[in-house]
C-alpha positions in Angstrom: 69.6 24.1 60.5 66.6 26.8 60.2 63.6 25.7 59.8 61.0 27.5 57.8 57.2 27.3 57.3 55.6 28.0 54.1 51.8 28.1 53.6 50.2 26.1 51.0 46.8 25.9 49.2 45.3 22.5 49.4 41.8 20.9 48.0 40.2 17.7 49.3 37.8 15.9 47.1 36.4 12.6 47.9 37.0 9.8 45.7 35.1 6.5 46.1 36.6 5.4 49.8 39.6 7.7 49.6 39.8 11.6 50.5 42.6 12.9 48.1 44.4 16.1 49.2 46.0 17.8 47.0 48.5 21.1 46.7 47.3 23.4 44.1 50.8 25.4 44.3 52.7 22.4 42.9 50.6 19.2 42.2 51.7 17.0 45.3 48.9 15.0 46.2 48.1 12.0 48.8 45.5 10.2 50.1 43.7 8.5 53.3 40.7 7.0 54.7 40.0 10.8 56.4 40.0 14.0 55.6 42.7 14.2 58.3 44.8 11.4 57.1 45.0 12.6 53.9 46.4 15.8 55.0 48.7 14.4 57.1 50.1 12.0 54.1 50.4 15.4 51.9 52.1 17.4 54.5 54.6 14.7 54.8 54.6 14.7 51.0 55.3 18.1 50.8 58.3 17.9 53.2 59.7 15.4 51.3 59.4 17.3 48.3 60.7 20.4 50.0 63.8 18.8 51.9 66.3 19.7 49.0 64.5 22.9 47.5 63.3 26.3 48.2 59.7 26.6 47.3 59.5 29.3 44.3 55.9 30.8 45.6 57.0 31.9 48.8 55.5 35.3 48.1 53.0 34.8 45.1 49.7 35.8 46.3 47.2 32.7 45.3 43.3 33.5 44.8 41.1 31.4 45.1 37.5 31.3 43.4 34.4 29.8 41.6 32.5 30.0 38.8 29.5 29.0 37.0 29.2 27.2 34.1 25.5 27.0 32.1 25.6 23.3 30.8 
């Protein structure tokens, strides 16, 4: 069986005692008491959600930004 690596974008955002990681290309997300943990939950997310399926953004560049917003 070949085994591939794909790269993935992923934000962390801290939310109450939880750090929630999640993967902008597809919406998987996971959680953990670390920054670390909760990357480690998602990556096994992600190859869970990869194990039966060829990930469509292969080779779709992703940019990534920020704004400003007057409030």
């Amino acid at each position: 069986m070949l085994t591939i690596n794909i790269r993935v974008t992923v934000i962390v955002q801290k939310e109450d005692n939880w750090y929630v990681a999640k993967c902008l290309e597809n919406s998987i997300a996971s959680q953990g008491s670390t920054i670390e943990e909760s990357l480690d939950n998602l990556r096994e997310a992600l190859e869970l959600f990869y194990e039966d399926t060829t990930p469509e953004h292969l080779n779709v560049p992703t940019f990534i930004t920020t704004i400003e917003v007057p409030l």
